[in-house]
Backbone as JSON, one array per atom type, in Angstrom:
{
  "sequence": "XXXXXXXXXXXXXXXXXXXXXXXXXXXXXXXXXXXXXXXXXXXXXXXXXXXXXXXXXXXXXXXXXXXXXXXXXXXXXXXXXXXXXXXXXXXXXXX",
  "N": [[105.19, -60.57, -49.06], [108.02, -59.89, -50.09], [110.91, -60.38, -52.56], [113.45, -59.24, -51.51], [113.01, -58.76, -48.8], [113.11, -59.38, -45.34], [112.19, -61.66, -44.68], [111.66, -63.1, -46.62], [114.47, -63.6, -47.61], [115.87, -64.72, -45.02], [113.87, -66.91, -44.19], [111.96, -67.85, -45.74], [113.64, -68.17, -48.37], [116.05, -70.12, -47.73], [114.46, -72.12, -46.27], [113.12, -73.61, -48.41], [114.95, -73.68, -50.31], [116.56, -75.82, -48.89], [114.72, -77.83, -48.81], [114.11, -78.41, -51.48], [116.69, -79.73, -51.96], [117.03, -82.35, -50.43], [114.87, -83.38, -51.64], [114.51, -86.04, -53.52], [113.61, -87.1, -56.07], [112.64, -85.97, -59.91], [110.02, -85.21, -60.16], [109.26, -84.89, -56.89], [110.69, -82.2, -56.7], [109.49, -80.57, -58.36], [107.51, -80.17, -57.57], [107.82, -79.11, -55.03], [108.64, -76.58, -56.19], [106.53, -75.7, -57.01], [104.62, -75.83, -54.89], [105.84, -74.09, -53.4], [105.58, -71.37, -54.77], [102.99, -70.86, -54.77], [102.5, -70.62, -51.66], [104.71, -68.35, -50.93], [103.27, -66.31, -52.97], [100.62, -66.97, -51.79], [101.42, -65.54, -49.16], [101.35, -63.25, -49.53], [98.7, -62.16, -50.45], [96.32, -64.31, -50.1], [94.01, -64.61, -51.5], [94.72, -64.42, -54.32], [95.59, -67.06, -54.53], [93.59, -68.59, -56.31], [93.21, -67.75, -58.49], [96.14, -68.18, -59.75], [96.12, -70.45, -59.48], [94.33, -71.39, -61.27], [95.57, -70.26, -63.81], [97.96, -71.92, -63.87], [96.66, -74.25, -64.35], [95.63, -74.53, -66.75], [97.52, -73.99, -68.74], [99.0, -76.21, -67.73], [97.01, -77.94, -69.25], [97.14, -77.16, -71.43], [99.41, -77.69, -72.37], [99.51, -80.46, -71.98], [97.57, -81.09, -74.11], [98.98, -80.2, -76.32], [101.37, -81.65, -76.29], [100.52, -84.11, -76.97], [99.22, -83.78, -79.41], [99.98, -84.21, -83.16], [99.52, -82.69, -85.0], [100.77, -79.83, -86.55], [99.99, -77.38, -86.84], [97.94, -77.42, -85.03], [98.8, -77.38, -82.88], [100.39, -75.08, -82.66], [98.26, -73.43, -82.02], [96.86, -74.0, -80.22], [99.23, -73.22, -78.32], [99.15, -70.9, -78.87], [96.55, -69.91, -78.03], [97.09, -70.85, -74.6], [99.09, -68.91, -74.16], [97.78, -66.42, -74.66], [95.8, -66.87, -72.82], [97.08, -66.53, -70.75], [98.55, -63.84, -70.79], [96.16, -62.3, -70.7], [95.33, -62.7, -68.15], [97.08, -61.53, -66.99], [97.26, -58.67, -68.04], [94.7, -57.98, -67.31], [94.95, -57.95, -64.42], [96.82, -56.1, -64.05], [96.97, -53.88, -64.8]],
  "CA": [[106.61, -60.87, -49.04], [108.97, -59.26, -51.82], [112.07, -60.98, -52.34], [114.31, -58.7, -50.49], [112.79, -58.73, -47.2], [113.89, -60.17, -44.14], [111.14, -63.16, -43.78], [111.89, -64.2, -47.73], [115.97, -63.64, -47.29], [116.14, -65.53, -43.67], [113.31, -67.65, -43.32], [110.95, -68.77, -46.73], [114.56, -68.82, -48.81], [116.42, -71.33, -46.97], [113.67, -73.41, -46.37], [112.87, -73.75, -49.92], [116.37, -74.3, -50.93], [116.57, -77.02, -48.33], [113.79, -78.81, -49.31], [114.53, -78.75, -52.74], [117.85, -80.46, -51.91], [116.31, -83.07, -49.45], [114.04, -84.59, -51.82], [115.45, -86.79, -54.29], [113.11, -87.02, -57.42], [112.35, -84.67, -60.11], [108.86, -84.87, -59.94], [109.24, -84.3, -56.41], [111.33, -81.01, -56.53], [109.34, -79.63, -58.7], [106.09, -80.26, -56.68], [108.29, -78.01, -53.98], [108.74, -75.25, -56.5], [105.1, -75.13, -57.41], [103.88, -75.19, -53.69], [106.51, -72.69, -52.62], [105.35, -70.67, -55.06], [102.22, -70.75, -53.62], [103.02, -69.98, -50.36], [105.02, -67.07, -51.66], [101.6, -65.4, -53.17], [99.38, -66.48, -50.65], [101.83, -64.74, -47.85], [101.1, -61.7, -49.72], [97.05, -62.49, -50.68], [95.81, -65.77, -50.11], [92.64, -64.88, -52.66], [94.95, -64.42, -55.62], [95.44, -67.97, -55.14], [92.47, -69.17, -56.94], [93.62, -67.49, -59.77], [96.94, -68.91, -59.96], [95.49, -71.87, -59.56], [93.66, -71.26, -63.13], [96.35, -70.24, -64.9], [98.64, -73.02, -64.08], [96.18, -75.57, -64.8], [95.29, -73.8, -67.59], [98.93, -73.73, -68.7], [98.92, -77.64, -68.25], [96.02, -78.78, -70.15], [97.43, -76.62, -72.93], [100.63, -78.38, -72.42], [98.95, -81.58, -72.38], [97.07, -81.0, -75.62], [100.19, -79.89, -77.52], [102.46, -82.57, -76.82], [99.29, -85.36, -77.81], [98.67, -83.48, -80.75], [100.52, -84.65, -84.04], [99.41, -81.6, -86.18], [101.69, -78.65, -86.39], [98.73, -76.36, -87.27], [96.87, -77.99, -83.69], [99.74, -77.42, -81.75], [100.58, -73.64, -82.12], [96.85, -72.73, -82.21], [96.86, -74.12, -78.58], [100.14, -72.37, -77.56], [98.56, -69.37, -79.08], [95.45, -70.37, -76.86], [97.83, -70.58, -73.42], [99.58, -67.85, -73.87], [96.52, -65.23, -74.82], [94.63, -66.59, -71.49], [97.71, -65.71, -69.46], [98.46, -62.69, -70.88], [94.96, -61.67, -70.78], [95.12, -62.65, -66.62], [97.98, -60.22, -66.06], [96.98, -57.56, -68.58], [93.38, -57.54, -66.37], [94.76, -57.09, -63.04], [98.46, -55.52, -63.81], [96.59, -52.66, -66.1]],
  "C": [[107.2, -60.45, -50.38], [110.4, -60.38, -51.64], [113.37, -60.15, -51.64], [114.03, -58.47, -49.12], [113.33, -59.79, -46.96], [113.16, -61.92, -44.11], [111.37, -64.05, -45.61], [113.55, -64.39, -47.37], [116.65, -65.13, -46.11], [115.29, -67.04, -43.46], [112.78, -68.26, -44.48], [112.43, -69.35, -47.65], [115.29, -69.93, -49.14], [115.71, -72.16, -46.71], [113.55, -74.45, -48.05], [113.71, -73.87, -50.34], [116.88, -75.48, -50.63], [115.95, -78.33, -49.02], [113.49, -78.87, -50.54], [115.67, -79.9, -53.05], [117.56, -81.81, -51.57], [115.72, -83.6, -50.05], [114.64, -84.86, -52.9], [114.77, -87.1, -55.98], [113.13, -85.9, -58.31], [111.46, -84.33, -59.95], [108.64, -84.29, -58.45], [109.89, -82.61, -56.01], [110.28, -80.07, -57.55], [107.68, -79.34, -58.09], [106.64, -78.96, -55.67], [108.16, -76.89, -54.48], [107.32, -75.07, -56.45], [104.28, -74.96, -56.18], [104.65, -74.27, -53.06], [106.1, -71.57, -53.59], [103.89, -70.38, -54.67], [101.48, -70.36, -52.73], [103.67, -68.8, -50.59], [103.43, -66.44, -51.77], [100.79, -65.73, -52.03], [100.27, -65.84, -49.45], [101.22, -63.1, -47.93], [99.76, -61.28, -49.87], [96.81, -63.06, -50.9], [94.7, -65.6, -51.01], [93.24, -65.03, -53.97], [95.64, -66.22, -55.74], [94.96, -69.02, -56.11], [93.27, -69.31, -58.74], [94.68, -67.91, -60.69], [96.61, -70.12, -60.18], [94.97, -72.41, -61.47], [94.92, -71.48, -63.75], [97.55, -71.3, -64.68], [98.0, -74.43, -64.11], [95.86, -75.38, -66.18], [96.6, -74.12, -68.98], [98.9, -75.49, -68.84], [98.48, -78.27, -68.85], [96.26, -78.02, -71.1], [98.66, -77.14, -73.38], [100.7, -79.79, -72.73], [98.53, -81.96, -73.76], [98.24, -81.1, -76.44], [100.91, -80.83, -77.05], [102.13, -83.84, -77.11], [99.5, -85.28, -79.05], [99.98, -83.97, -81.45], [100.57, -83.97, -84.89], [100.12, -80.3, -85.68], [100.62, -77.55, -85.42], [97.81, -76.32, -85.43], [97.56, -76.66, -82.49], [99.99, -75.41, -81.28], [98.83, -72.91, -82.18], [96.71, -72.96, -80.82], [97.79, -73.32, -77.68], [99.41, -71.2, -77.64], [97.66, -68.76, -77.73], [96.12, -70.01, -75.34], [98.2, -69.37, -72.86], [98.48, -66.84, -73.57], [95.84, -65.38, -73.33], [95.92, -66.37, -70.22], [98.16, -64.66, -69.24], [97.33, -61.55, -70.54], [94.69, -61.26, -68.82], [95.91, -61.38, -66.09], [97.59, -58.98, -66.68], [95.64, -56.94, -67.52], [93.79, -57.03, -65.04], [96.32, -56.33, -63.27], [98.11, -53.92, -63.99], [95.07, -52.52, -65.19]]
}
């Protein structure tokens, strides 16, 4: 699915805009974005889920760390950390 086709335009869109609206927390809305995104990728290859999977947990427990931590020095050594292993994911399969 690309974002200009017919089945994101008509049909995944509108759902996902709906049910963004429809639920009333933030925590829940943003649970919607993160499983519509997803759904999105796996429409297109359900294996590169895994991987996503990584890097947004990946992504959290680096997010986690840094807003524990109390040391400057900690903190961007971990962003550093985040970033490099998600750059590194897209540089491997983009390249």
């Amino acid at each position: 699915m690309v974002f200009n086709s017919d089945v994101f335009l008509f049909a995944f869109f509108p759902v996902v805009f709906a049910l963004f609206w429809l639920v009333r927390t933030r925590s829940q809305r943003l649970a919607v974005l993160a499983l519509s995104g997803y759904v999105f990728y796996a429409y297109w290859d359900w294996r590169f889920c895994g991987l996503l999977a990584f890097s947004s947990l990946a992504s959290f427990a680096g997010a986690l760390v840094i807003a524990r931590s109390t040391d400057r020095a900690v903190r961007r050594a971990w962003l550093i950390a985040v970033v490099a292993v998600d750059l590194a994911i897209l540089g491997f399969f983009k390249y």
